[in-house]
N, C-alpha and C positions, 0 to 999 in steps of 0.2 A: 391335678393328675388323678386318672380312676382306677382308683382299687385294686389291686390283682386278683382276680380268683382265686382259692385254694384249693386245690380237688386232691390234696393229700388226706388218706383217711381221718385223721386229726382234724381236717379241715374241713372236710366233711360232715364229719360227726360235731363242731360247733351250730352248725345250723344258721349261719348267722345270728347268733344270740340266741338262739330257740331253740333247748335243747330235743324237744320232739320231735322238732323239725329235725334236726340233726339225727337222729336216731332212726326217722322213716326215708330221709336220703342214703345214709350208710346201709340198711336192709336193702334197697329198692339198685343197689349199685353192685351189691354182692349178691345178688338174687339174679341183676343182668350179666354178669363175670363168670359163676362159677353156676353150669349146669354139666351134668355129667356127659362124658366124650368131650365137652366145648374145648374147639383150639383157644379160646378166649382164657378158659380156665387151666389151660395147661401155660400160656402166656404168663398168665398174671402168677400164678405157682403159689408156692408158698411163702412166699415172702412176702406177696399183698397182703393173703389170709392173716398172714401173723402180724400182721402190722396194725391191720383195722381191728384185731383183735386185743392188742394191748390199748389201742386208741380207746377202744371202746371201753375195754374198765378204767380208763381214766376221766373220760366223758360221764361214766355211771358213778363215780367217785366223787367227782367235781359238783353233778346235779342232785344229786341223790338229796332227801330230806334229813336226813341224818345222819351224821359222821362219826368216827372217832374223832378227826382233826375238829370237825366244825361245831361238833354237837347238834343240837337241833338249829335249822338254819330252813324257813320256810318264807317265802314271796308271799303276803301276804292277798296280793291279785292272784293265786293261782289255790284253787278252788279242786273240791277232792274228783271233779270230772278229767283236770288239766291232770292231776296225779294216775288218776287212772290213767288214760290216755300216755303220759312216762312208762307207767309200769310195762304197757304192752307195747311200746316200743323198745323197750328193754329186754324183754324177752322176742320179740320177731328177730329183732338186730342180733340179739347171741346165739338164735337159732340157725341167723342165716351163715354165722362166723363161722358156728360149727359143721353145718352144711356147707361149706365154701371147704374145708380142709377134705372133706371127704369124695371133694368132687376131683378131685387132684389124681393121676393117677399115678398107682405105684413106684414107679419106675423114676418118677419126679421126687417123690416123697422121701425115697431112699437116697436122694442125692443131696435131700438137706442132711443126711445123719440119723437114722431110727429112734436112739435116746430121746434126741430131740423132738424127733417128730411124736411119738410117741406121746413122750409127757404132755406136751401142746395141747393134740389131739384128745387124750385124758381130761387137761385142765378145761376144754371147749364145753366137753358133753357135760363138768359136771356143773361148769356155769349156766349151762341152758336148762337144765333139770331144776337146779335152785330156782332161776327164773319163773320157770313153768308155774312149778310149786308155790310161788309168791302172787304168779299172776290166775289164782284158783285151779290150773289145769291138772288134768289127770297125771298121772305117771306115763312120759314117755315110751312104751317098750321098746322101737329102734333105737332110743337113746340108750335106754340101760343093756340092750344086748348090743351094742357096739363098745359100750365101757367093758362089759364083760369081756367082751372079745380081746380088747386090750389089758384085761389084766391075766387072762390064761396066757396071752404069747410074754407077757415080761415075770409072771409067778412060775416058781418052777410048781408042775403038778403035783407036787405030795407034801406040797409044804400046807404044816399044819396050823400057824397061826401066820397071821399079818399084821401087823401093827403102822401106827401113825407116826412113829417119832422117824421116821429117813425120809427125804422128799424122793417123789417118784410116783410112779402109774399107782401103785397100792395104796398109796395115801391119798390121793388124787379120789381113787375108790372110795376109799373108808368117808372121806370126805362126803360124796352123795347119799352113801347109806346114812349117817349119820343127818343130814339133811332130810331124808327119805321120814326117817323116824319122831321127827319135834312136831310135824303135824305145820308146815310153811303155811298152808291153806286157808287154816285157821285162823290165820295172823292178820289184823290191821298191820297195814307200811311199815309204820315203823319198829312196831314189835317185831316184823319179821325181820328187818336190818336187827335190829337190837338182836335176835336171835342168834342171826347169822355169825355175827360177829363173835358172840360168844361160843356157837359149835366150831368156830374156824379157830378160836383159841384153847379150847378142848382136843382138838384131834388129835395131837402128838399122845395121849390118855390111852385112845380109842382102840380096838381090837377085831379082828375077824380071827372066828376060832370054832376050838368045838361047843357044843353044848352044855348051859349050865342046868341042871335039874331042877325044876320047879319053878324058872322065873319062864315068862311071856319073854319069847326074843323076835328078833328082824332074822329070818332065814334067808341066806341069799345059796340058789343052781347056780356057778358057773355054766354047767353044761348048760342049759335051759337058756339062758338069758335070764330077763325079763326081770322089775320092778323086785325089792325085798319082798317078802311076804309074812304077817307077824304069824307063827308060831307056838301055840304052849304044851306042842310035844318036841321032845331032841331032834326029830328030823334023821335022814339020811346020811351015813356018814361022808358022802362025796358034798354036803350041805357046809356052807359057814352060818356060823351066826355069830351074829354085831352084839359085840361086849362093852357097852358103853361104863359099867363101874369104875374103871381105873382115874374117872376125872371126877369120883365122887367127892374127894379127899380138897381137889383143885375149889371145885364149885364150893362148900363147907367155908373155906377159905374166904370166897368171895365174899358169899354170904354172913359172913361174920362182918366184916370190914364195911359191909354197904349197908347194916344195921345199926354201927355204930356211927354211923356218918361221915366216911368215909370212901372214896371211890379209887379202885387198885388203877394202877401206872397203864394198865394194860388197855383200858376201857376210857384212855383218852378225857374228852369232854361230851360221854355220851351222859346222860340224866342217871343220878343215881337212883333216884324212885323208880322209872321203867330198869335200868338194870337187876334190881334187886327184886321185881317180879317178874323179869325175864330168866335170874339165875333161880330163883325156885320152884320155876314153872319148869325150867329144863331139869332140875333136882326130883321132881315129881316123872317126870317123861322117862326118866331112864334108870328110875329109882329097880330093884328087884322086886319089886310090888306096886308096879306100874297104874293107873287108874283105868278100872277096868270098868265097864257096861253094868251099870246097875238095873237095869228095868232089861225083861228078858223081849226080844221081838218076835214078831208073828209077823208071818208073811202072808201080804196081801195087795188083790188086784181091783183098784176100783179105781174112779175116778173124782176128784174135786177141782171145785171152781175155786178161785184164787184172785185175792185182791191186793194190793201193793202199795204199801203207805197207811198212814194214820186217815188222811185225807178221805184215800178212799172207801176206807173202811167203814168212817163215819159215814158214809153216803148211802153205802150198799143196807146199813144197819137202820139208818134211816128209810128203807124204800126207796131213795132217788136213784137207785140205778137196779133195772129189770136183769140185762143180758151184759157178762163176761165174757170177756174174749180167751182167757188162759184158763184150761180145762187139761191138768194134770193127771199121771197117774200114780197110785201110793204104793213102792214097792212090799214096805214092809211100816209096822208101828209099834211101839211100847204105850203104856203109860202113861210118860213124858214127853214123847212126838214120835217123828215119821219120816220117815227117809220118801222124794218125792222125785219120779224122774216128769222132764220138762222139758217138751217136744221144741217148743219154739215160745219168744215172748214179743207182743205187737210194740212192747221198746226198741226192739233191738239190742238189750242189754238184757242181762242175766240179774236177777236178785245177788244183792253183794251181801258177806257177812254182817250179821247186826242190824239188817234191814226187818221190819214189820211185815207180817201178812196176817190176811186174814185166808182162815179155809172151812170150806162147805162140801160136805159130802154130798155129791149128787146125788144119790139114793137116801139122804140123809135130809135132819133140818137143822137151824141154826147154826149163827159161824163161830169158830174157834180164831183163837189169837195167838198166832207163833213169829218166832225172832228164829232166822236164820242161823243157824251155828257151822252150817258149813254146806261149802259150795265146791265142787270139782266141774270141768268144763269137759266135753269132749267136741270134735266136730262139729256134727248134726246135735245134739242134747247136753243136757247138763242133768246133775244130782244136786237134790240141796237134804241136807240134815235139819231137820226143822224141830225147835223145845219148844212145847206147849207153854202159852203164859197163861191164859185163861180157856176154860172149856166153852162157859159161857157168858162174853163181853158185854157189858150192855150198855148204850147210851144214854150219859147222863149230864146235867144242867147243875155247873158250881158257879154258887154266887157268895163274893167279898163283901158287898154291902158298894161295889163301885162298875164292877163289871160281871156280868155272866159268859162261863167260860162252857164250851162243850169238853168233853174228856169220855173216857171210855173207861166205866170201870171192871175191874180184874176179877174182885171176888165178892160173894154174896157178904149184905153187909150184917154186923152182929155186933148188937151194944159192948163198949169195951173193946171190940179185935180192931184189930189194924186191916187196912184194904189199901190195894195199888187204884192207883189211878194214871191213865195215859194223855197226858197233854202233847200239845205241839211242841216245838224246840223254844221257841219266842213267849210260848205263855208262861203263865207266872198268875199264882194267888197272891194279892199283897198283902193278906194278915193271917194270922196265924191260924185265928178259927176263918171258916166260911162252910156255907151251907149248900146239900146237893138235893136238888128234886129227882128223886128214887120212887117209883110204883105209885104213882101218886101223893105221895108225903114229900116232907123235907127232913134230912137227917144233917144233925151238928158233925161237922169233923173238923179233927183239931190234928193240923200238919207237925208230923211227926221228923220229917227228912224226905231227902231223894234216892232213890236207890243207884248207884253210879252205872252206867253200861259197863259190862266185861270187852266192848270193844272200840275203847277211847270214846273220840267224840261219837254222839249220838244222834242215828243216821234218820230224823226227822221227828225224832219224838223223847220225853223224859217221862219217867215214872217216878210218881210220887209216892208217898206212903202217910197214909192219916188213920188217926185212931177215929173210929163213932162212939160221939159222945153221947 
């Protein structure tokens, strides 16, 4: 006997086993349902919307890499392309959820019950905002001046603080800004779940209010709309700002118990190790002495060539390759790197956090070595934040006494100091001393350790660290 079809959103969103697949049929269904005016979307009302909207955080529950229920729980056949490919079906599918309620029109809406629809409505924008934010993208403005919009019709206007502990539109709010503020963007996968989980068990803490004098805050206009904005003067008094101290006390807590070896009731079977630098990374985030810009910027308009990977950096350093296709431009730079806007890339994909490049001043020579630290998307372009690792990398020749390896090193070397070195992900020195052909010599080094990536695994390359002997 054959199968029945399922075309209930649940059913939909399984995918038949795949849950991508599942996640780019539920978008592609509610993208064909709800366009605005459509009889189709006044048909389908609110009750589909809200249907395929709970499906969906159960489908993103179920698949997700990391639980509270499962803890870490990864397919070992599914590879960080398959992951991406999740994430951004994850955010289309909650964008289209949230787009699907607003295609509804009034008149329908109000026959579900306003409370109701309301909160819904609220809980839609600020899961697709998290999403956003996890899948590299900018701050939505129609997303956040729609939330706005729904928290001016359910706050009365002169109320002077808002708090997280009652469920409803204002907590729904607190919720995004609070999201708005940890920096999602920044985050590999799983730390951004690990995060999430932990600002979602913070919020009942959390606060919109007035002004505190002398800390860096998240300003949010109602009137205005639009995204938070950080802040380190009071702002306007029609202004709120996000008082995240009240979960200092909470987090403290945590971190005590996750240092002892120990993991709170609340945090399931997520990893104590990533919990206990996800609660002091949030400790640090929303500390009253927030980490602020060390190296000051200057702004500036040029342009550089750009190489992508270990691979091809080696090549370009080597001579084997004349002409780049990705020819960037630098808004601004410190110091320690450079903020890079980024027309178009001949991948089709965007540099991901943690990723390698290499950059050459077009008016300039020699190339520099930078690691991505952060990526927001828009449309047409993208921003990357890029830390200098090396000013100037050079290719060099290590030998074990069994194999000669190519690597790329970091800093000039000097008897006695330590120096980086960049191998591939797969290479490996097998003894402790081996030797490098530098400037025409050979220098002893004796491997000291590996330096760990700040973002989990590492995305084609490790650095080593050896003293010269």
């Amino acid at each position: 006997m054959a199968a029945t079809l399922d075309f209930t959103p649940a059913g939909v969103l399984a995918g038949g086993g795949n849950p991508v697949a599942g996640l780019e049929a539920a978008t592609a269904t509610l993208r064909a349902l709800y366009k605005p005016g459509s009889p189709r979307a006044e048909a389908a009302g609110f009750s589909v919307a809200s249907a395929f909207d709970d499906a969906l955080r159960t489908a993103i529950e179920r698949a997700a890499p990391l639980s509270v229920a499962r803890g870490v729980e990864r397919d070992p056949s599914r590879g960080a392309n398959w992951w991406g490919r999740w994430l951004a079906g994850v955010r289309d599918a909650s964008m289209a959820v949230c787009d699907a309620y607003w295609c509804i029109s009034p008149e329908a809406l109000a026959a579900a019950g306003n409370g109701t629809v309301r909160l819904r409505l609220a809980g839609s924008l600020v899961e697709a905002i998290k999403w956003s934010a996890c899948d590299r993208f900018s701050p939505d403005e129609v997303l956040w001046q729609r939330l706005s919009g729904l928290l001016v019709e359910t706050v009365s206007a002169d109320a002077g603080l808002i708090v997280g502990d009652v469920p409803g539109v204002a907590r729904e709010f607190l919720r995004a800004v609070a999201y708005h503020s940890v920096g999602l963007d920044q985050l590999e996968l799983d730390r951004a779940l690990a995060m999430v989980h932990l600002v979602d068990t913070c919020v009942p803490f959390l606060s919109l209010g007035s002004a505190v004098s002398g800390a860096p805050q998240y300003v949010i206009d109602l009137g205005a709309g639009g995204a938070p904005q950080r802040r380190y003067s009071t702002g306007a008094v029609s202004q709120l700002c996000f008082a995240p101290w009240g979960a200092d006390e909470l987090l403290i807590g945590f971190e005590r118990q996750l240092a002892e070896g120990n993991v709170p009731l609340v945090f399931g079977k997520l990893p104590r190790e990533l919990m206990l630098e996800t609660v002091r990374r949030l400790r640090n985030q929303w500390s009253r002495t927030p980490p602020v810009r060390l190296r000051k910027r200057y702004a500036q308009d040029a342009t550089v060539e750009i190489t992508r990977g270990l691979m091809e950096l080696r090549q370009v350093l080597a001579g084997e390759v004349r002409q780049l296709a990705r020819v960037w431009r630098v808004c601004d730079l410190s110091r320690s790197g450079l903020q890079i806007r980024a027309a178009s890339d001949p991948s089709g994909a965007w540099p991901d956090v943690g990723e390698l490049l290499g950059v050459r001043f077009t008016d300039g020579e020699g190339w520099q070595l930078a690691v991505v630290r952060r990526l927001q998307m828009w449309p047409d372009h993208a921003r990357l934040g890029l830390e200098l690792v090396s000013r100037h990398p050079v290719l060099v020749v290590l030998d074990d006494g069994r194999l000669s390896i190519e690597a790329l090193l970091c800093d000039q070397p000097a008897r006695g100091e330590a120096v980086r070195l960049l191998l591939g992900p797969e290479e490996a020195v097998g003894t402790e001393t081996v030797f490098m052909k530098h400037g025409g010599g050979v220098l002893k080094l004796r491997l000291l350790g590996e330096q760990p990536s700040p973002f989990g695994d590492a995305r084609g390359y490790r650095l080593q660290v050896f003293q010269v002997g």
